[in-house]
N, CA, C and O atoms as CSV, one atom per row, in Angstrom:
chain,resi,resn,atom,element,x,y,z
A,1,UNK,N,N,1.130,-22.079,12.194
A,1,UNK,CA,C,1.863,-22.465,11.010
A,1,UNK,C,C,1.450,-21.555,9.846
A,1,UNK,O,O,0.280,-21.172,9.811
A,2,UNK,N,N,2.433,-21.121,8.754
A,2,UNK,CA,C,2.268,-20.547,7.945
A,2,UNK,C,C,1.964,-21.000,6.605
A,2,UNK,O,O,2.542,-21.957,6.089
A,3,UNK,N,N,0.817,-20.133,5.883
A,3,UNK,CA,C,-0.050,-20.991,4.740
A,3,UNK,C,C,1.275,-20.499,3.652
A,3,UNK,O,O,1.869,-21.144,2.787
A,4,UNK,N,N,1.396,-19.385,4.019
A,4,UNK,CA,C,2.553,-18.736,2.453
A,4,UNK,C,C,3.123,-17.092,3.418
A,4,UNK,O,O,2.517,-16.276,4.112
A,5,UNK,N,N,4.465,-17.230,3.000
A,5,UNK,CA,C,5.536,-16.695,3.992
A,5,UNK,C,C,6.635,-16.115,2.538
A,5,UNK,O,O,7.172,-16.908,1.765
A,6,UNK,N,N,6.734,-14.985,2.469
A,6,UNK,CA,C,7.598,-14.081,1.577
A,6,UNK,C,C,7.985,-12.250,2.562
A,6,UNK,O,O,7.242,-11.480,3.171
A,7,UNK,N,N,9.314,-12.231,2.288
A,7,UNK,CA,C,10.056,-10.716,2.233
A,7,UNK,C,C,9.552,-10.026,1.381
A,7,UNK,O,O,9.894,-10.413,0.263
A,8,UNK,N,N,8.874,-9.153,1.364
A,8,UNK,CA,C,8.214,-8.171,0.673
A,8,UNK,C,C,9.346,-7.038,0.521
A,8,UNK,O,O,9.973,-6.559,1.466
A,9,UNK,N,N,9.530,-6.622,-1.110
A,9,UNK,CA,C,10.406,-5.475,-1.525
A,9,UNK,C,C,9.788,-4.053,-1.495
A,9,UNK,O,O,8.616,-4.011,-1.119
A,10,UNK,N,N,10.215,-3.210,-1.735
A,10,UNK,CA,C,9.687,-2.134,-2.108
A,10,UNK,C,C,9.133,-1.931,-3.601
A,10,UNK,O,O,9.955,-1.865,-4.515
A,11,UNK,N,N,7.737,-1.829,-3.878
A,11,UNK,CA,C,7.391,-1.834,-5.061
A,11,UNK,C,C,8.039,-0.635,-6.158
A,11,UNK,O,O,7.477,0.440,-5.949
A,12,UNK,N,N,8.745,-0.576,-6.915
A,12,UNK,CA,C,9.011,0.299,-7.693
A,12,UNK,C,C,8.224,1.030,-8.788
A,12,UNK,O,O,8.638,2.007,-9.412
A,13,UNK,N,N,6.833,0.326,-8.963
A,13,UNK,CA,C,5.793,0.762,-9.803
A,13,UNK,C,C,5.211,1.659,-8.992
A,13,UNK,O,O,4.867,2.727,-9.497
A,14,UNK,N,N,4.953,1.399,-7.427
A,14,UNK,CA,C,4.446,2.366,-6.602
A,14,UNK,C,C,5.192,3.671,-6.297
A,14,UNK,O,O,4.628,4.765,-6.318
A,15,UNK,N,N,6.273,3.526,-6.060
A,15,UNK,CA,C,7.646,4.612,-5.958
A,15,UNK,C,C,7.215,5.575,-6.997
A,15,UNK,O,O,7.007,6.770,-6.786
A,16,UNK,N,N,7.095,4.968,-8.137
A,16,UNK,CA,C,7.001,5.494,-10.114
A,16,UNK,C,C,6.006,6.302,-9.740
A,16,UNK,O,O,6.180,7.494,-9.489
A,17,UNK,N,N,4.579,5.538,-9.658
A,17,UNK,CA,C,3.177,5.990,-9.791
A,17,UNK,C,C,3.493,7.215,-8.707
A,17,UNK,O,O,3.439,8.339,-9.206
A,18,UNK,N,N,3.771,7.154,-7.488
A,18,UNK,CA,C,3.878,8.577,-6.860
A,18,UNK,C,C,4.085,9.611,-6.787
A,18,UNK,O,O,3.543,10.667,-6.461
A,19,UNK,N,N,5.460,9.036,-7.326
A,19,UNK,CA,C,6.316,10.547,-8.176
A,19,UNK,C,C,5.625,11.138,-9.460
A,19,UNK,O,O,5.697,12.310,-9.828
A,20,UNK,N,N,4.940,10.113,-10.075
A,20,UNK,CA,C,4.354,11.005,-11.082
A,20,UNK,C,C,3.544,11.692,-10.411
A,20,UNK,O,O,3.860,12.840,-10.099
A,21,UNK,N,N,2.374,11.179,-10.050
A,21,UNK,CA,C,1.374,12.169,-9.715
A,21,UNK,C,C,1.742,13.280,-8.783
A,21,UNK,O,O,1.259,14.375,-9.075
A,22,UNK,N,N,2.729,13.199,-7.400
A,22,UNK,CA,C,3.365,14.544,-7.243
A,22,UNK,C,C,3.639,14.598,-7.973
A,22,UNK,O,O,2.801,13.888,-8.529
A,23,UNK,N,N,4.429,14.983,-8.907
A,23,UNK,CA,C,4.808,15.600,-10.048
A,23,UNK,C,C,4.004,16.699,-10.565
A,23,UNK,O,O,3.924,17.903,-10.324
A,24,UNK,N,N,3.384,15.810,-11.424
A,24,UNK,CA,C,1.650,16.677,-11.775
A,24,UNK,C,C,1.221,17.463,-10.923
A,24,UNK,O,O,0.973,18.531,-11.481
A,25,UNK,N,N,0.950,17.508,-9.610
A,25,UNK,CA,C,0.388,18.526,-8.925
A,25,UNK,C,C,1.145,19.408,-9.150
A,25,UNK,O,O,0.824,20.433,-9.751
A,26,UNK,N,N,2.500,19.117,-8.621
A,26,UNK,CA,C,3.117,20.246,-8.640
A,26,UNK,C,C,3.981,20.918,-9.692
A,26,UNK,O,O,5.043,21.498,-9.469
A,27,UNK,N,N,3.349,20.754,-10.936
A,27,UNK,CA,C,3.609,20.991,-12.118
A,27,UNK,C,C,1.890,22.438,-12.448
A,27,UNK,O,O,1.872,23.594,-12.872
A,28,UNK,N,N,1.021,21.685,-12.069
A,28,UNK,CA,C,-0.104,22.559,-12.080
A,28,UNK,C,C,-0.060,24.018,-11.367
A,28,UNK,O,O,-0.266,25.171,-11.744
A,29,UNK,N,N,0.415,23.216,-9.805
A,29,UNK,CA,C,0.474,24.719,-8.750
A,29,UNK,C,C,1.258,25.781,-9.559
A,29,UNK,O,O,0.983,26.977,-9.458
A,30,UNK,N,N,2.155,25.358,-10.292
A,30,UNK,CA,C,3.627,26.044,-10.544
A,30,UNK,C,C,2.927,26.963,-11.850
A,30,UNK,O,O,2.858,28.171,-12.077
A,31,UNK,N,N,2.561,26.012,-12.407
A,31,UNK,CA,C,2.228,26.874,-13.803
A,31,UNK,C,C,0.798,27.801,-14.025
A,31,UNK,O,O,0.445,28.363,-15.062
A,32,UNK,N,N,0.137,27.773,-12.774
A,32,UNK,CA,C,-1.469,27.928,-12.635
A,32,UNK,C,C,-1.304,30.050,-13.001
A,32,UNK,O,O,-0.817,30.496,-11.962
A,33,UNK,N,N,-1.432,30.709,-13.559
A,33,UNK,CA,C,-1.784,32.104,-13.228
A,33,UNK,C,C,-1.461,32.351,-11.938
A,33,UNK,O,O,-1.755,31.270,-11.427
A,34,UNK,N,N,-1.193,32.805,-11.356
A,34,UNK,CA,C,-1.410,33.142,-9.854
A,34,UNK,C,C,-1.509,34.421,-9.832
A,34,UNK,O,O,-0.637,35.002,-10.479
A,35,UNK,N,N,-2.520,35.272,-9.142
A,35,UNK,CA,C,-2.173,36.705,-8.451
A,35,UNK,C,C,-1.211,37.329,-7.569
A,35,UNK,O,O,-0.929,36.753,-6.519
A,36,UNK,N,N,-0.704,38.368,-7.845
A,36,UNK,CA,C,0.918,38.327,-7.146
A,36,UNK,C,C,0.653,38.587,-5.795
A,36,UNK,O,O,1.645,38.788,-5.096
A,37,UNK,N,N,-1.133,38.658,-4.927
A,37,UNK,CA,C,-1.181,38.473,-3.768
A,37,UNK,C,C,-1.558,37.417,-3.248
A,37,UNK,O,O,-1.873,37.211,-2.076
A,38,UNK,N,N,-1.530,36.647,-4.213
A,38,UNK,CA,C,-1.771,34.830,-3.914
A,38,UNK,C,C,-0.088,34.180,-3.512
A,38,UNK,O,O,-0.046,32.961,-3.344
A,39,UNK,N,N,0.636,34.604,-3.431
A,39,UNK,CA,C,2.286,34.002,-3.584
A,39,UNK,C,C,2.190,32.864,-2.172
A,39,UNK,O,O,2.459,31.663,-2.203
A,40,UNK,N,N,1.700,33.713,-0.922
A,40,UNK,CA,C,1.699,32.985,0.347
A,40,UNK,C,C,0.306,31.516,-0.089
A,40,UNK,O,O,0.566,30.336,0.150
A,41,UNK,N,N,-0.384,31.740,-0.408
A,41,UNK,CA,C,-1.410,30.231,-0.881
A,41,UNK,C,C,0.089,29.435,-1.906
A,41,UNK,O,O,0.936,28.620,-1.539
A,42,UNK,N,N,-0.099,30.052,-3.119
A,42,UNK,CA,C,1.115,29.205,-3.885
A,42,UNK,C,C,1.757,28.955,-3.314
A,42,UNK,O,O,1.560,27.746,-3.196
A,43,UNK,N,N,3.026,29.350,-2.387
A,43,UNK,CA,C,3.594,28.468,-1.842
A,43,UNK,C,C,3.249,27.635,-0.603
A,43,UNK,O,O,4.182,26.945,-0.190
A,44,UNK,N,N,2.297,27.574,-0.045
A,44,UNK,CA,C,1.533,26.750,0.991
A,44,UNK,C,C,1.107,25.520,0.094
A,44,UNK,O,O,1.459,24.414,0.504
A,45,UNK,N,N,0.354,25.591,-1.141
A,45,UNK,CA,C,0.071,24.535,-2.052
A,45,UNK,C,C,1.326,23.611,-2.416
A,45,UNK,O,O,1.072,22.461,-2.776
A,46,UNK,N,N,2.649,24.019,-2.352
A,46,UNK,CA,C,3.360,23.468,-3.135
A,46,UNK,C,C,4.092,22.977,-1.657
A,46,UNK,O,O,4.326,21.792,-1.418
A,47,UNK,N,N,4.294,23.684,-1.061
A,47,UNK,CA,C,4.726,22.717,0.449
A,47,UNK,C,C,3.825,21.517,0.733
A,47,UNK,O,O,4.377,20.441,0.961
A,48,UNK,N,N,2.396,21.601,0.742
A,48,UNK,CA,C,1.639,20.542,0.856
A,48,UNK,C,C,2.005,19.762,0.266
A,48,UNK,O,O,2.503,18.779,0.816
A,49,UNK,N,N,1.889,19.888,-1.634
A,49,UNK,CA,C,2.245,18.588,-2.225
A,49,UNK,C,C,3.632,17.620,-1.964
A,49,UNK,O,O,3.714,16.393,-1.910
A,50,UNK,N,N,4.860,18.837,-1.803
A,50,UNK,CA,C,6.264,18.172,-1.325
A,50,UNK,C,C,6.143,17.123,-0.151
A,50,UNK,O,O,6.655,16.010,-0.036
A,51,UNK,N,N,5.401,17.750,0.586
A,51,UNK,CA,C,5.281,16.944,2.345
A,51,UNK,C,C,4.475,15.733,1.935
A,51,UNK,O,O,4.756,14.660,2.471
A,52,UNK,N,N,3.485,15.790,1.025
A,52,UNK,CA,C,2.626,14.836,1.119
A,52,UNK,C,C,3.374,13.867,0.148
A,52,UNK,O,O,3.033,12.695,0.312
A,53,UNK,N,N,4.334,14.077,-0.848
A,53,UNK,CA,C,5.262,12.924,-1.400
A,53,UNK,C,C,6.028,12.600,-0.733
A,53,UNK,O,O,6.011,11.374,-0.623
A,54,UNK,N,N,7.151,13.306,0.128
A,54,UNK,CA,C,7.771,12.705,1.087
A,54,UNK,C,C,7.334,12.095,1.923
A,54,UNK,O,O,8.149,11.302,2.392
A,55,UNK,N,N,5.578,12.061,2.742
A,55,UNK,CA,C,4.806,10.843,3.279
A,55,UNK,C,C,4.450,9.818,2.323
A,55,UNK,O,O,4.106,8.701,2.707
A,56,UNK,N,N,4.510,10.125,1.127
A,56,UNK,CA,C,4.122,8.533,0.171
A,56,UNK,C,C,5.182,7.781,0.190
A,56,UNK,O,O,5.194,6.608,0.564
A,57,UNK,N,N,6.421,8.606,-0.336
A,57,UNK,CA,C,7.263,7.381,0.133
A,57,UNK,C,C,7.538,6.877,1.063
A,57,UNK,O,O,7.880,5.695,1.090
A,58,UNK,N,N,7.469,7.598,2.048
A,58,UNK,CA,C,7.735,6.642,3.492
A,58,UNK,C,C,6.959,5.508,3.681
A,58,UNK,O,O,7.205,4.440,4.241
A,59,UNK,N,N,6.084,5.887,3.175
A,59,UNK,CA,C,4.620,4.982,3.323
A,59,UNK,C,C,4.894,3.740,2.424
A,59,UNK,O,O,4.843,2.512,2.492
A,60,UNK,N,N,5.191,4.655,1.610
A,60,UNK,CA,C,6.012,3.115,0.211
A,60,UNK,C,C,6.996,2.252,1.076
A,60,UNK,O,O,6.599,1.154,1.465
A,61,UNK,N,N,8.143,2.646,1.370
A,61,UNK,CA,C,9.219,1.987,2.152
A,61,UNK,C,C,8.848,1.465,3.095
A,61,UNK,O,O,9.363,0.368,3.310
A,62,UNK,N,N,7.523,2.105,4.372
A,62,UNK,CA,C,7.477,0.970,5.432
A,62,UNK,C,C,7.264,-0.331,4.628
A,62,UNK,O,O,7.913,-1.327,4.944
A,63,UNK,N,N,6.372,-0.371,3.588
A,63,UNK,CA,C,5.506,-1.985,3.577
A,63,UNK,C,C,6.900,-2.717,2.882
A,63,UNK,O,O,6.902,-3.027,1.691
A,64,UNK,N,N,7.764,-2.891,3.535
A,64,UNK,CA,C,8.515,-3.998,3.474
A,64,UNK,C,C,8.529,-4.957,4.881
A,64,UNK,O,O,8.364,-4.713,6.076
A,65,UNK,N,N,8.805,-6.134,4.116
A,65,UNK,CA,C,9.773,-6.944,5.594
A,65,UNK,C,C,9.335,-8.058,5.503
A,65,UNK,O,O,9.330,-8.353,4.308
A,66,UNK,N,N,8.905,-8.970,6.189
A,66,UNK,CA,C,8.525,-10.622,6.465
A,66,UNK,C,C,6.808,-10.077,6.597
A,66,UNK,O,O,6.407,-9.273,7.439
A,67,UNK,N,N,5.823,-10.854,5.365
A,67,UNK,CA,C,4.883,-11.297,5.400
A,67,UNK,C,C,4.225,-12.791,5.657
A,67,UNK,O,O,4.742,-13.806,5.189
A,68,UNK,N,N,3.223,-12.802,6.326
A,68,UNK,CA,C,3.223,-14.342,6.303
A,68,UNK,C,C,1.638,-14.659,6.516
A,68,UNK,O,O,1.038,-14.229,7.502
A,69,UNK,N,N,1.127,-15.301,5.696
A,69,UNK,CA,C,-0.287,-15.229,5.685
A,69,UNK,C,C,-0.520,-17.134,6.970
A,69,UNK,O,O,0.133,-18.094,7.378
A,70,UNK,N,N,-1.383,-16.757,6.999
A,70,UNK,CA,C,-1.459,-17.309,8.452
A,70,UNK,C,C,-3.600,-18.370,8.106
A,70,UNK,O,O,-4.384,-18.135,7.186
A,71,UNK,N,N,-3.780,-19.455,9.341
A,71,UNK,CA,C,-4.947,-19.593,8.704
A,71,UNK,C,C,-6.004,-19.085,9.167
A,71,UNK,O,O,-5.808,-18.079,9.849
A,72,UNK,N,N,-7.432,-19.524,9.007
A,72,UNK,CA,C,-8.013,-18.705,9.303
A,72,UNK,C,C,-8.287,-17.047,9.035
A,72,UNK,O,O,-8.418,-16.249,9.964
A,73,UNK,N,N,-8.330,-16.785,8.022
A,73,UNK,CA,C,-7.951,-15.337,7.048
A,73,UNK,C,C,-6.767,-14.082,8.206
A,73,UNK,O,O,-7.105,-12.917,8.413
A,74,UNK,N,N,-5.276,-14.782,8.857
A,74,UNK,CA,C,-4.731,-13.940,9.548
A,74,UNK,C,C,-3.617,-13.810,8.633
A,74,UNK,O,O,-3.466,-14.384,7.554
A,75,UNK,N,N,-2.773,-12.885,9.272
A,75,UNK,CA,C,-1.698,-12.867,8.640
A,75,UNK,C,C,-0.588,-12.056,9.919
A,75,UNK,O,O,-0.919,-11.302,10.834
A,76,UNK,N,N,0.503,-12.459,9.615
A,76,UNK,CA,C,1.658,-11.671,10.467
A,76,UNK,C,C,2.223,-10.886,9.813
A,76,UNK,O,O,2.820,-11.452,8.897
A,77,UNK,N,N,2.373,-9.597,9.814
A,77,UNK,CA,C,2.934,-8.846,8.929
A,77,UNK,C,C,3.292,-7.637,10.717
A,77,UNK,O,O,2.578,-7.329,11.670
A,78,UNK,N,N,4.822,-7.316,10.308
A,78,UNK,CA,C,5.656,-6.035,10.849
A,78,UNK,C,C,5.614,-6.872,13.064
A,78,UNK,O,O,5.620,-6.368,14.187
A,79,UNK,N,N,5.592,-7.752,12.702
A,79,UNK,CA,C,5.369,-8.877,14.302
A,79,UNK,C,C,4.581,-8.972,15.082
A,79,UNK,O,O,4.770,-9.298,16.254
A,80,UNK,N,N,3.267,-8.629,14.425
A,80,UNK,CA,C,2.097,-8.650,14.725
A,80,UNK,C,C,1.273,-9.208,14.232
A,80,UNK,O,O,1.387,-9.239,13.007
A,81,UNK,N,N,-0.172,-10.056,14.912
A,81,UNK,CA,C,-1.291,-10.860,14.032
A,81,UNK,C,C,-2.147,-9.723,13.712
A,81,UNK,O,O,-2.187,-8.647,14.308
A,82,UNK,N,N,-2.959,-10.164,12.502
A,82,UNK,CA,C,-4.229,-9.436,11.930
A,82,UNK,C,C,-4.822,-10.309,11.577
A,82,UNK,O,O,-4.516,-11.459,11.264
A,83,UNK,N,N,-5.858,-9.695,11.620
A,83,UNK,CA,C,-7.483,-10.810,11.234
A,83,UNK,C,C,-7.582,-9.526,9.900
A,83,UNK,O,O,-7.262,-8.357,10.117
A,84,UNK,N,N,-8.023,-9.967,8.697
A,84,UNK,CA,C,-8.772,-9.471,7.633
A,84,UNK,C,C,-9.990,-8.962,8.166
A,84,UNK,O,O,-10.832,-9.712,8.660
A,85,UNK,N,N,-10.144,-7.596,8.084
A,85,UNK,CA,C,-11.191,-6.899,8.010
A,85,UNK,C,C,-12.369,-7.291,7.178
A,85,UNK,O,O,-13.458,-7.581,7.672
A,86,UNK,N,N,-12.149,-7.289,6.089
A,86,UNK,CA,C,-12.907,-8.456,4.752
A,86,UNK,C,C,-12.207,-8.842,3.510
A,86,UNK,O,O,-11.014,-8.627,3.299
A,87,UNK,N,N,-12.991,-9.400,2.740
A,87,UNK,CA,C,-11.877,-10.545,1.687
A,87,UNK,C,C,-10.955,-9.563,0.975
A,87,UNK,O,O,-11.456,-8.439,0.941
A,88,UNK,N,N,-9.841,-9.640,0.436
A,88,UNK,CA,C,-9.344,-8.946,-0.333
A,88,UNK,C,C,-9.669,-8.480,-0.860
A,88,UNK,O,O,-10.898,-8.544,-0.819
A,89,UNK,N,N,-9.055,-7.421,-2.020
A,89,UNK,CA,C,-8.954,-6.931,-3.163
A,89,UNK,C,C,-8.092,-7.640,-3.982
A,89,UNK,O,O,-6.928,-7.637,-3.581
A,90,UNK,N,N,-8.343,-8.353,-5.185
A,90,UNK,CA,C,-7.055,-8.663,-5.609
A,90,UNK,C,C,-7.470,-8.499,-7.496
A,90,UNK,O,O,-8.466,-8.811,-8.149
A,91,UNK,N,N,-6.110,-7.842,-7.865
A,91,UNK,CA,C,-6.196,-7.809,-9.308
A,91,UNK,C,C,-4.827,-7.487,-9.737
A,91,UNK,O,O,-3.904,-7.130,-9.005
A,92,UNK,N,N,-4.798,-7.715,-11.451
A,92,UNK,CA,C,-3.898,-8.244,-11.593
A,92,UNK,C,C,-2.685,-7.700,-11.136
A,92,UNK,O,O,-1.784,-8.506,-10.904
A,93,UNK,N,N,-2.372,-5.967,-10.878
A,93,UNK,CA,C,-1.098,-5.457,-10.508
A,93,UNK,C,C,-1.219,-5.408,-8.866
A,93,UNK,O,O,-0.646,-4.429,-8.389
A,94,UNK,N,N,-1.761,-6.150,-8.050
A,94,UNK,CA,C,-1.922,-6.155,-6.713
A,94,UNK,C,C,-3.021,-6.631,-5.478
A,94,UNK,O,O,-4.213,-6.476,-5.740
A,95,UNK,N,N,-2.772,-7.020,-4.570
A,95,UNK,CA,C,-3.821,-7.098,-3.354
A,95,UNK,C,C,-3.864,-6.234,-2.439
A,95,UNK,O,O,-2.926,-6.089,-1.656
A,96,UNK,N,N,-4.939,-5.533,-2.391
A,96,UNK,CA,C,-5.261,-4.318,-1.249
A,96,UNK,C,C,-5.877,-5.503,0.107
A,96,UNK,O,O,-6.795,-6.271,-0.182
A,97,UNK,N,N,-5.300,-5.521,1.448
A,97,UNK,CA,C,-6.176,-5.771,2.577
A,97,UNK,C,C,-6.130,-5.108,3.076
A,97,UNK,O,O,-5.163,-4.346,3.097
A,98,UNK,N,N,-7.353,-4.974,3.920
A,98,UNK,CA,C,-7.749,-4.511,5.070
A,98,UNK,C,C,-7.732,-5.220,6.617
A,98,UNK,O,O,-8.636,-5.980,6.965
A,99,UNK,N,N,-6.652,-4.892,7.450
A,99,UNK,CA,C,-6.139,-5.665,8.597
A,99,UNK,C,C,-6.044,-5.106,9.765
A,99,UNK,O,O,-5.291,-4.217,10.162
A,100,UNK,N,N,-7.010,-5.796,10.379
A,100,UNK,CA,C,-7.003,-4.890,12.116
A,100,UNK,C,C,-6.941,-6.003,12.967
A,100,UNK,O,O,-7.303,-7.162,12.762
A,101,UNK,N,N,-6.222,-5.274,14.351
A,101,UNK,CA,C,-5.082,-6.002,14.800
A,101,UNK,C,C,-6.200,-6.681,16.270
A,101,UNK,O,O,-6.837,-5.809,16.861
A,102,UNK,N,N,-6.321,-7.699,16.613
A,102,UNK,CA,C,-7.644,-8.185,17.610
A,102,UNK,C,C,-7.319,-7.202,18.999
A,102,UNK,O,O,-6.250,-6.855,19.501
A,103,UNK,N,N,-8.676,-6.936,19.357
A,103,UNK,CA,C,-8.493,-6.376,20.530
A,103,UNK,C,C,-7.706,-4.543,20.803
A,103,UNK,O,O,-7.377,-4.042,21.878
A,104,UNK,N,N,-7.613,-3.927,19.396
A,104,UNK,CA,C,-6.954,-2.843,19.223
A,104,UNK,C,C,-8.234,-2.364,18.118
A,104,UNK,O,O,-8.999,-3.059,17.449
A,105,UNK,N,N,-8.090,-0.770,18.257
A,105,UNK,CA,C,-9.137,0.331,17.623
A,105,UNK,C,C,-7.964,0.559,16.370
A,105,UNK,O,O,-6.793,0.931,16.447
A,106,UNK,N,N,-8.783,0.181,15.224
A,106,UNK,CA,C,-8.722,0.873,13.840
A,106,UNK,C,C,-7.712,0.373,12.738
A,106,UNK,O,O,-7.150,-0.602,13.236
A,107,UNK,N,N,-7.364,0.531,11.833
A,107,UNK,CA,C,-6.976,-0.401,10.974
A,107,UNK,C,C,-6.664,-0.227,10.264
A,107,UNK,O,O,-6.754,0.980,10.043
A,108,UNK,N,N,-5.916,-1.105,9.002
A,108,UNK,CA,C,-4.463,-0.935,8.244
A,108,UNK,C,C,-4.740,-1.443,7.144
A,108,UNK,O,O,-5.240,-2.568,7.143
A,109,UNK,N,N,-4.544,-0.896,6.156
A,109,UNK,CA,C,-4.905,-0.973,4.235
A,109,UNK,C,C,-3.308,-1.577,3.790
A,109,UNK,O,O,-2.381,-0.798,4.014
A,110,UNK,N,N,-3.059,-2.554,3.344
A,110,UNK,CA,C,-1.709,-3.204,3.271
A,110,UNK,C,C,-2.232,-3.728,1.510
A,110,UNK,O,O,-3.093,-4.481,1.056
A,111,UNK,N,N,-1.329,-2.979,1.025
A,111,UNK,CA,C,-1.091,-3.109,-0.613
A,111,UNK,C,C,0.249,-3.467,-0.643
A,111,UNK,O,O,1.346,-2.972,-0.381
A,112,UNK,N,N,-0.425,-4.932,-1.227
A,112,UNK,CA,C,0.775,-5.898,-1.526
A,112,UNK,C,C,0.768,-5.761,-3.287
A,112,UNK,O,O,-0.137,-6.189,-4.004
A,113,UNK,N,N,1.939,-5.097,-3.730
A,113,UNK,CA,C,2.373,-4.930,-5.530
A,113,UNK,C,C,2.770,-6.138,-6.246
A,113,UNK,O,O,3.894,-6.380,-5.805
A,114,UNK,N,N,2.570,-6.734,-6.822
A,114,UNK,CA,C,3.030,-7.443,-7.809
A,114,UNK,C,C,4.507,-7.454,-8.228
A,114,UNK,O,O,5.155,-8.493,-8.355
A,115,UNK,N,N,4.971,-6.264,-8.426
A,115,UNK,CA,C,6.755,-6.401,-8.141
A,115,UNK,C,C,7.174,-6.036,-7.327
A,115,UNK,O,O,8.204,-5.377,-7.467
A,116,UNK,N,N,6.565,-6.272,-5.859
A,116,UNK,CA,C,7.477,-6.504,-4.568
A,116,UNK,C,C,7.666,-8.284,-4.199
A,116,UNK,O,O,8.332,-8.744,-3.271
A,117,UNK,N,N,7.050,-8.888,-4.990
A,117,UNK,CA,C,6.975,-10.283,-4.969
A,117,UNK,C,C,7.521,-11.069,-5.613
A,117,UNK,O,O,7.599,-10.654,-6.769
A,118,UNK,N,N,8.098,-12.316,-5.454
A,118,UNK,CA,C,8.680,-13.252,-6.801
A,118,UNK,C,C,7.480,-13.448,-7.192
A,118,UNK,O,O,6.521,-13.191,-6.464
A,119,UNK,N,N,7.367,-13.901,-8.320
A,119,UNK,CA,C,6.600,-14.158,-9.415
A,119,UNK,C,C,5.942,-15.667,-9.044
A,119,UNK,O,O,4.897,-15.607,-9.692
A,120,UNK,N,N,5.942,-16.619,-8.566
A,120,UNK,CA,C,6.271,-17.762,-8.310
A,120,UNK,C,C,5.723,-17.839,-7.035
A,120,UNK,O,O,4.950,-18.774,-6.824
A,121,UNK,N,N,6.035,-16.804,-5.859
A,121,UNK,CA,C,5.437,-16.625,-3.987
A,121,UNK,C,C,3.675,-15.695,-4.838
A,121,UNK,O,O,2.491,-15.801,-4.520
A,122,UNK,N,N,4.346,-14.907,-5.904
A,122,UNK,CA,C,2.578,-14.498,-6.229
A,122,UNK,C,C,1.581,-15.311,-6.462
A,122,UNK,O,O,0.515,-15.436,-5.859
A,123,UNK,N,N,2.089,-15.976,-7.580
A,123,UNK,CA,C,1.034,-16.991,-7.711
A,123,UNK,C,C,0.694,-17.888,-6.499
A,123,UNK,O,O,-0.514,-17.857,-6.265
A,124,UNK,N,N,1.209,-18.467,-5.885
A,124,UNK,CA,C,1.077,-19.118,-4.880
A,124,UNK,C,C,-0.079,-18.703,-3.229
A,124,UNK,O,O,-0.697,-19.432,-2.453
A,125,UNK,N,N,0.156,-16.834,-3.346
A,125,UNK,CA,C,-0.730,-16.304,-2.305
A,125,UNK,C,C,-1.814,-16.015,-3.683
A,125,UNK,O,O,-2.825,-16.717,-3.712
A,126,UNK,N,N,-1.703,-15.465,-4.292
A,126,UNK,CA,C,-3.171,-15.489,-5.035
A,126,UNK,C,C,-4.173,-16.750,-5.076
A,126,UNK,O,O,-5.373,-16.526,-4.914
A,127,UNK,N,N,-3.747,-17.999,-5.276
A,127,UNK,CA,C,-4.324,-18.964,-5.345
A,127,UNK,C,C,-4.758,-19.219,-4.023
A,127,UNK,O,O,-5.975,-19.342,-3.877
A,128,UNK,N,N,-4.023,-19.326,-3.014
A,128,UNK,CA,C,-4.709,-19.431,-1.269
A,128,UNK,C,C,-5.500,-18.045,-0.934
A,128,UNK,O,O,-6.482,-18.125,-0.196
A,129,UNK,N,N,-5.234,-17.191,-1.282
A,129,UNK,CA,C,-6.296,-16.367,-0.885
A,129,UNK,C,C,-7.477,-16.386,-1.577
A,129,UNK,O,O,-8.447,-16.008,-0.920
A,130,UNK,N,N,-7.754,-16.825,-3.096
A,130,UNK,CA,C,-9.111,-17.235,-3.478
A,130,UNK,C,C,-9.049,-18.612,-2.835
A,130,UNK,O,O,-10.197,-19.009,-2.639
A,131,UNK,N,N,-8.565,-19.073,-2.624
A,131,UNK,CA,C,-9.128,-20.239,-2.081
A,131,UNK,C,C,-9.465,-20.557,-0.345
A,131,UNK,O,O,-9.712,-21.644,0.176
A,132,UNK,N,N,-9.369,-19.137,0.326
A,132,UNK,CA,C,-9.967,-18.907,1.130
A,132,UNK,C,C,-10.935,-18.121,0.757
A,132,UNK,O,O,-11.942,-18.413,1.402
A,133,UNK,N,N,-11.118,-17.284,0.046
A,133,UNK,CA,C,-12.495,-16.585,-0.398
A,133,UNK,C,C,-13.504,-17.500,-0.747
A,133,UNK,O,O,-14.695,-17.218,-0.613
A,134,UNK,N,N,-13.058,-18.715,-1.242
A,134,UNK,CA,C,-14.168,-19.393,-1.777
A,134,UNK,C,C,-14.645,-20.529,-0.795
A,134,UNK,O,O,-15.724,-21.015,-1.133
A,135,UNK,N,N,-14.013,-21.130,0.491
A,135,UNK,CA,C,-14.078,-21.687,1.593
A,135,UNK,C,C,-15.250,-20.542,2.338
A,135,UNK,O,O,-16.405,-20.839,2.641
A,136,UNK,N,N,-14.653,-19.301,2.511
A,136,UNK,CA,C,-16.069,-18.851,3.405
A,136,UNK,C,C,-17.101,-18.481,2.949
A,136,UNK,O,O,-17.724,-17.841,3.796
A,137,UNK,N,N,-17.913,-18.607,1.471
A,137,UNK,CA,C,-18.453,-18.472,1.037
A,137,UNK,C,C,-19.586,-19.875,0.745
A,137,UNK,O,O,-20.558,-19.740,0.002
């Protein structure tokens, strides 16, 4: 049975925050001096940063879909169980967990945003998740 169960959106503060900071990098590479036998590094730098924003967002877009925190510190997230690695992170623009899947090698950092959530399902997992923090303690 499920303690607290929400569709998770795509955070748009995270989308924001990404693009800026690609941005910035590749605002630096661009404008840096370069030596005109540096051209092959410059553009290797600036392919990196492109590739590595086009993996943030993807990365942004998977964490959608049916979350569902579960008891015993689990949760179902993408149709699979996880056990919490250890207690959250939680503050005010978000919860970072750490979730590995039983019986499987290595593990999954799931940042849940503050505006991928109703306002209303937030409060509601914030309060059960300190109030499982404070049960195993």
């Amino acid at each position: 049975m499920a303690l607290w169960q929400s569709d998770l959106s795509v955070s748009w503060r995270a989308q924001w925050l990404s693009l800026l900071v690609h941005g910035l990098l590749t605002l630096l590479v661009l404008l840096m001096p370069w030596p005109i036998n540096y051209t092959l590094v410059w553009m290797l730098l600036l392919l990196i940063v492109v590739f590595s924003c086009v993996r943030s967002q993807r990365r942004i877009h998977a964490c959608q879909g049916t979350f569902k925190l579960l008891e015993d510190g689990c949760v179902c997230w993408k149709g699979y169980k996880w056990k919490m690695a250890r207690k959250p992170w939680i503050i005010d623009s978000g919860i970072m967990l750490k979730l590995t899947r039983p019986g499987k090698r290595g593990s999954l950092h799931l940042w849940l945003a503050v505006d991928s959530i109703d306002s209303e399902e937030w409060c509601d997992l914030r309060r059960l998740l300190l109030q499982q923090q404070a049960k195993s303690h």
